[in-house]
C-alpha positions, 0 to 999 in steps of 0.5 A: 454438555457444552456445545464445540465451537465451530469457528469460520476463518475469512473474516472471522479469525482473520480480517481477510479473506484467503481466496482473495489473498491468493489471487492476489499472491498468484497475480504478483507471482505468476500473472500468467497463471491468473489466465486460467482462473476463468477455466478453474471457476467453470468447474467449480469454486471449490476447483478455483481455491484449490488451485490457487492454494497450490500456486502460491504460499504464504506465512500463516504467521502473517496474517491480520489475526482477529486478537480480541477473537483468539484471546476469547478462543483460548479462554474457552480452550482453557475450560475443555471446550472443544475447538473446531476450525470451519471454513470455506477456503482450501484444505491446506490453506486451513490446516497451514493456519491450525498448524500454526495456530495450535488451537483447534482439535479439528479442521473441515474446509473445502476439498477441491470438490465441494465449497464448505459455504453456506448451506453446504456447511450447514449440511456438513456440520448438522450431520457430524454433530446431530447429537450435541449441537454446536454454537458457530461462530461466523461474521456475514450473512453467508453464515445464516444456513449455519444459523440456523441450523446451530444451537447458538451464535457468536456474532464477529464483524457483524454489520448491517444488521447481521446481529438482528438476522442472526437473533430470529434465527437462533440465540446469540452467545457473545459478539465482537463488533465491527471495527470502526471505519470512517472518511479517514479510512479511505484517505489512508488508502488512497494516501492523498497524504501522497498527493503532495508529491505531486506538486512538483508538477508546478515546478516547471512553471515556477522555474520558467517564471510563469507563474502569472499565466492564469491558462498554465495555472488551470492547466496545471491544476488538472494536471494535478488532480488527474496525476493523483487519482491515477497515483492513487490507483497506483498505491492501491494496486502496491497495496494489494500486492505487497499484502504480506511484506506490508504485515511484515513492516513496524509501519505498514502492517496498519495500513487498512488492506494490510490490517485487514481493515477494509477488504482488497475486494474493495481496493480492486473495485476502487483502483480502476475508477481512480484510473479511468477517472484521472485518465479521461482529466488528463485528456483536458489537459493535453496529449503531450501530458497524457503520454508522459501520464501513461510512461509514469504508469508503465514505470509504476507497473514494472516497479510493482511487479518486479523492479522494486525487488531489484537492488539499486534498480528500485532507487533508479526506478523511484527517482525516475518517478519523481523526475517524471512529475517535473517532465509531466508538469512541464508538458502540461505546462506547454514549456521546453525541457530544462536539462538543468531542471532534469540533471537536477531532478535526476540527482536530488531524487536519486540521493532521496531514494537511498534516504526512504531505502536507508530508513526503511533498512534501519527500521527493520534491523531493530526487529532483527531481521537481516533482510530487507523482506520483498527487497533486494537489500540486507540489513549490512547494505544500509551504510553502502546506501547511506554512502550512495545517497549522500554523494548522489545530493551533494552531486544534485548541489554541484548541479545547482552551482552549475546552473547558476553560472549558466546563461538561464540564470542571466535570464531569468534572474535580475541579480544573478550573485544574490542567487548564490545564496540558494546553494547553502540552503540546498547543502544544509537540508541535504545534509539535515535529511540524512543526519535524521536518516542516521538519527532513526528519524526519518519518515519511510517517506522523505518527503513526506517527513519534510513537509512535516519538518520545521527545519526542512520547511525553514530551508525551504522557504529560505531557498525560495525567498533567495530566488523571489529576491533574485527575480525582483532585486 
């Protein structure tokens, strides 16, 4: 008779653990609610999932599936093998996912009074199947009780020499490997792509024409380093808070907690190192930096938990970001505020909000999807916001034209006219980033996508060389 398979859920089915995915859900939900999990823990870890399994919901359809794993499942579905879910996460949360799953013959989880984990599910699945014995299949070395106590194993995501522990105690029937994961992994999470973002700390400093102060260099280069650490910190806590929109994205379902490559434990461990260390580098460079550091933080916060659900309040709230780099760099850089530099910050990155707002609304029309999931967007908005952003560029040229009529610019600039030759750079890649909007070409990111554009990078450079040549002339 062939032994019923009893299949563990965290880690195993699914690359993720849902005692962790809960918490996180109530944390972005309910945070108050996140105060008595102290409480819940003291009575108990299988009190603490219960509980969180009532605060939140989520879609079982969502989740990062282990397919390799289903596939082979099925298989053995197929030859009347009888199929049994075993997991130490909570009742509902286990049956939500059979249900949906439409797999398994049978379900035992935790029951709000006893965590099924380790030698607790050892002793639950000995007594129901004494007779005919069972093969497990698991992936971490809290399954050894079950191990060795089962007729035979299936060895999922097995590392640090799981699958040798496994073998002394019983034979081993099938294994899935682990998933590679290397440096680029943790450069994923971190998003140090990003960081490019912050090199408009710099743009003070070129603006003011000081860029052969060796000291506002320095400076500045702190600045920047510590900007993006605590940045990085930023995206991880984003990361883990929009889990399940993430898995609902063409792109952001790769991402490494969203996939399920890495586990959010890891992310909620690496967020505060990032913060502690970019806070105490801000400090080298000045107090005047370190507040504007800790608004961009705040704002950041509110974004995470809620502003970005608010419909045209979330592009306010990223170009507010963008602008708060330049505010940054300029006191990390010891220098006055420019309202030019400001209205023009506040324009530009205004219009390249609505650009990475109408990419992302495109991108999920061709799903068939008529809103925007954790945004306050439909689907019908993306001409409105195509409409909104290119005026809001075109404001941010007039603001330009505006400043090169002004009295900085007879400052700065020995051949103020030449200057002029800036604006139709400015217009054409305003005009170029909206027209590959349009095209479905856009990165989710703008800019990103535009130091990766020749077209963009071309307009760039000819924007700056327009105001080298203007300096120098």
């Amino acid at each position: 008779m062939t032994q019923p398979l009893i299949v563990d859920l965290d880690g195993t089915l699914i690359h993720t653990d849902m005692l962790h995915e809960s918490a996180l859900k109530v944390l972005r939900e309910r945070p108050w609610a996140t105060l008595c999990i102290p409480v819940w823990l003291a009575r108990g870890k299988a009190v603490l999932k219960q509980r969180l399994a009532d605060q939140s919901r989520f879609d079982p359809g969502s989740l990062p599936y282990n397919e390799e794993l289903l596939v082979w499942l099925r298989q053995q579905k197929e030859t009347g093998r009888r199929l049994v879910l075993c997991t130490a996460s909570d009742q509902s949360i286990a049956q939500a996912i059979a249900d949906h799953l439409q797999l398994f013959d049978d379900v035992m989880a935790s029951d709000g009074i006893t965590n099924l984990s380790g030698s607790n599910k050892a002793e639950a699945l000995t007594a129901r199947y004494a007779d005919t014995g069972f093969v497990y299949v698991g992936n971490c070395d809290k399954d050894l009780p079950v191990w060795r106590v089962a007729h035979s194993a299936v060895v999922v995501n097995g590392a640090n020499g799981l699958s040798d522990k496994t073998r002394a105690l019983c034979d081993i029937e099938h294994e899935f490997p682990l998933r590679p994961r290397g440096p680029l992994t943790w450069l994923r999470v971190i998003r140090a792509h990003q960081w490019l973002k912050n090199l408009l700390l710099f743009i003070p400093m070129i603006a003011a024409h000081q860029v052969s102060d060796l000291n506002t260099w320095l400076s500045l280069t702190l600045a920047f380093v510590a900007f993006s650490l605590c940045a990085s910190a930023v995206y991880i806590t984003n990361d883990l808070l929009d889990l399940e929109s993430d898995r609902l994205h063409p792109r952001k379902r790769f991402r490494p907690f969203a996939s399920g490559l890495l586990p959010a434990w890891q992310g909620v461990l690496l967020m505060p190192v990032l913060l502690a260390a970019g806070l105490a580098m801000a400090f080298l460079v000045s107090v005047a930096f370190v507040q504007w550091l800790l608004l961009y933080l705040a704002l950041t916060c509110a974004y995470s938990f809620g502003l970005k659900r608010l419909m045209l309040v979330d592009c306010l709230t990223l170009a507010m970001l963008y602008t708060l780099r330049i505010i940054a760099g300029t006191a990390a850089a010891s220098l006055d505020l420019s309202f030019w530099l400001l209205a023009e910050s506040v324009f530009l990155f205004l219009s390249l909000a609505f650009v990475k707002r109408y990419a992302e609304l495109a991108l999920q029309s061709q799903s068939g999807a008529d809103k925007a999931h954790g945004r306050g967007y439909y689907i019908s908005d993306a001409p409105l916001i195509q409409t909104l952003g290119v005026t809001s560029g075109y404001v941010a040229v007039v603001v330009l034209a505006l400043y090169l009529n002004s009295n900085e610019v007879l400052e700065l600039y020995r051949n103020p006219t030449l200057v002029w030759a800036a604006i139709p750079f400015m217009l054409f890649w305003i005009s170029w980033m909206w027209m590959q909007a349009s095209r479905g070409n856009m990165h989710d990111d703008p800019l990103v996508f535009a130091v990766k554009d020749k077209a963009s990078l071309l307009a760039g450079l000819g924007f700056a060389m327009v105001l080298v040549i203007g300096s120098v002339a």
